[in-house]
C-alpha positions as CSV (number, residue, x, y, z in Angstrom):
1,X,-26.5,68.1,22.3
2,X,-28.2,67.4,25.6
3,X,-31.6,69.8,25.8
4,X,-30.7,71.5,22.4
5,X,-34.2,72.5,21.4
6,X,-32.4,73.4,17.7
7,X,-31.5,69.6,17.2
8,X,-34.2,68.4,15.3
9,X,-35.2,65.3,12.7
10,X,-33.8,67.1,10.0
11,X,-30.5,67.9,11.6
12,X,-30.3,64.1,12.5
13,X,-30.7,63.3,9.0
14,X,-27.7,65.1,7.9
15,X,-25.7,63.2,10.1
16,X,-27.1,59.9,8.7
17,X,-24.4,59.9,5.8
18,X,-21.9,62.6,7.0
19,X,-20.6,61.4,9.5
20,X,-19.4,57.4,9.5
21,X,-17.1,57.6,12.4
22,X,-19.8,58.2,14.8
23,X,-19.7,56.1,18.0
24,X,-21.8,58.4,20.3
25,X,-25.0,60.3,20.1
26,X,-26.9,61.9,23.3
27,X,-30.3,63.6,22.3
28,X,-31.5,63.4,25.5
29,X,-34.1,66.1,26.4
30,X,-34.0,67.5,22.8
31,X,-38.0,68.1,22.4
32,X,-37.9,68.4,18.3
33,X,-36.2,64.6,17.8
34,X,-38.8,62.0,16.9
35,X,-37.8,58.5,16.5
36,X,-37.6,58.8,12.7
37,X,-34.9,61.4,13.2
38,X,-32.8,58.9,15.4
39,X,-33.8,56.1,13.1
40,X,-31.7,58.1,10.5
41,X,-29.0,58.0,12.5
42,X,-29.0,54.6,13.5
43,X,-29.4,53.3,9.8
44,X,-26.2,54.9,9.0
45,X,-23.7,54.2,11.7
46,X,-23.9,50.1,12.8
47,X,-20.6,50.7,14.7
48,X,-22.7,53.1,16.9
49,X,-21.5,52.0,20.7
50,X,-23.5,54.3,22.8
51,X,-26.9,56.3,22.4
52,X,-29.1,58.3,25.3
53,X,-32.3,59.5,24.2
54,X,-33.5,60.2,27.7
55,X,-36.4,62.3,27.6
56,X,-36.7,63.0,24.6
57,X,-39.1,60.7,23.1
58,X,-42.6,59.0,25.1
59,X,-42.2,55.5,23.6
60,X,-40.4,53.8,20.9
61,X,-41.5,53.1,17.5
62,X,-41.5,49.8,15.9
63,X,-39.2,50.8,13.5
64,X,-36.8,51.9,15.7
65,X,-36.5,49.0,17.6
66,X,-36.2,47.2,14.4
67,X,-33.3,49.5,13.7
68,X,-31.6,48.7,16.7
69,X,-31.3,45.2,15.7
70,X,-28.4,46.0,13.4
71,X,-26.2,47.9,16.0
72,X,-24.1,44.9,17.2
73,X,-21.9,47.4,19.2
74,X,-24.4,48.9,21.2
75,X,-23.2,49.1,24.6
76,X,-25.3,51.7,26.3
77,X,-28.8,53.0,25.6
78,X,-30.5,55.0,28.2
79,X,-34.0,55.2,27.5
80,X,-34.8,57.4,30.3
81,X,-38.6,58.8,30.6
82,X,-39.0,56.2,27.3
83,X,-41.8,54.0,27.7
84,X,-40.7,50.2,27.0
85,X,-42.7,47.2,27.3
86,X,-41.1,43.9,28.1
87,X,-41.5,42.4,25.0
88,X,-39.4,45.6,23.4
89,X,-36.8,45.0,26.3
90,X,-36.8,41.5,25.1
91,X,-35.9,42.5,21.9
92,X,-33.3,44.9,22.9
93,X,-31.6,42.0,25.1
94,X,-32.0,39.6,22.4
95,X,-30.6,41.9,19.6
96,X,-28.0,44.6,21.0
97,X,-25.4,41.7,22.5
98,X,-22.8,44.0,23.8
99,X,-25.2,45.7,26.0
100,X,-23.6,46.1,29.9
C-alpha cells in the first residue's frame, strides 16, 4: 500500500477485525493514515511481526505507543520521517522484545 493516497483510517479500521492472520503492514507515505487508523490495526493483530509507517505520520501519539506495548512479535518498525523522542524509543526497546 506504499504511497496509496486511497488508504485511509477508515480502510485501516476494516482490517482491525478482518483480517487475523496479518503479520505485515506498510503504510508508508500514505498521507490519509493518522495514528488512530494504525492504532486500529495494531489493537487487532498482537502476532503483527513487521510495520513501516515511514512518512506517513509527523510524530506518534501516546496511544499508539501504548498500543505497541502488546505486539510482542514486533520485529521491524521503520518510523521513517516519524518524530521520536528518546523516552518513546525507550519505550519501544523496553516493550517490542523481538525488535532486530
Amino acid at each position: 500500500m506504499v504511497g496509496c493516497y486511497l488508504v485511509d483510517d477508515v480502510g485501516l479500521r476494516f482490517l482491525e477485525k478482518g483480517c487475523p492472520l496479518l503479520k505485515a503492514i506498510d503504510v508508508s507515505r500514505c498521507n490519509c493514515v493518522s495514528p488512530s487508523g494504525l492504532l486500529s490495526v495494531i489493537s487487532g493483530h498482537e502476532g503483527l511481526e513487521q510495520m513501516d509507517v515511514g512518512y506517513c505520520l509527523s510524530e506518534l501519539s501516546a496511544p499508539l505507543i501504548n498500543g505497541l506495548k502488546n505486539l510482542n512479535q514486533l520485529s521491524i518498525i521503520r518510523i521513517d520521517g516519524v518524530r521520536v523522542s528518546d523516552f518513546i524509543l525507550q519505550i519501544i526497546g523496553t516493550n517490542c522484545k523481538s525488535l532486530v
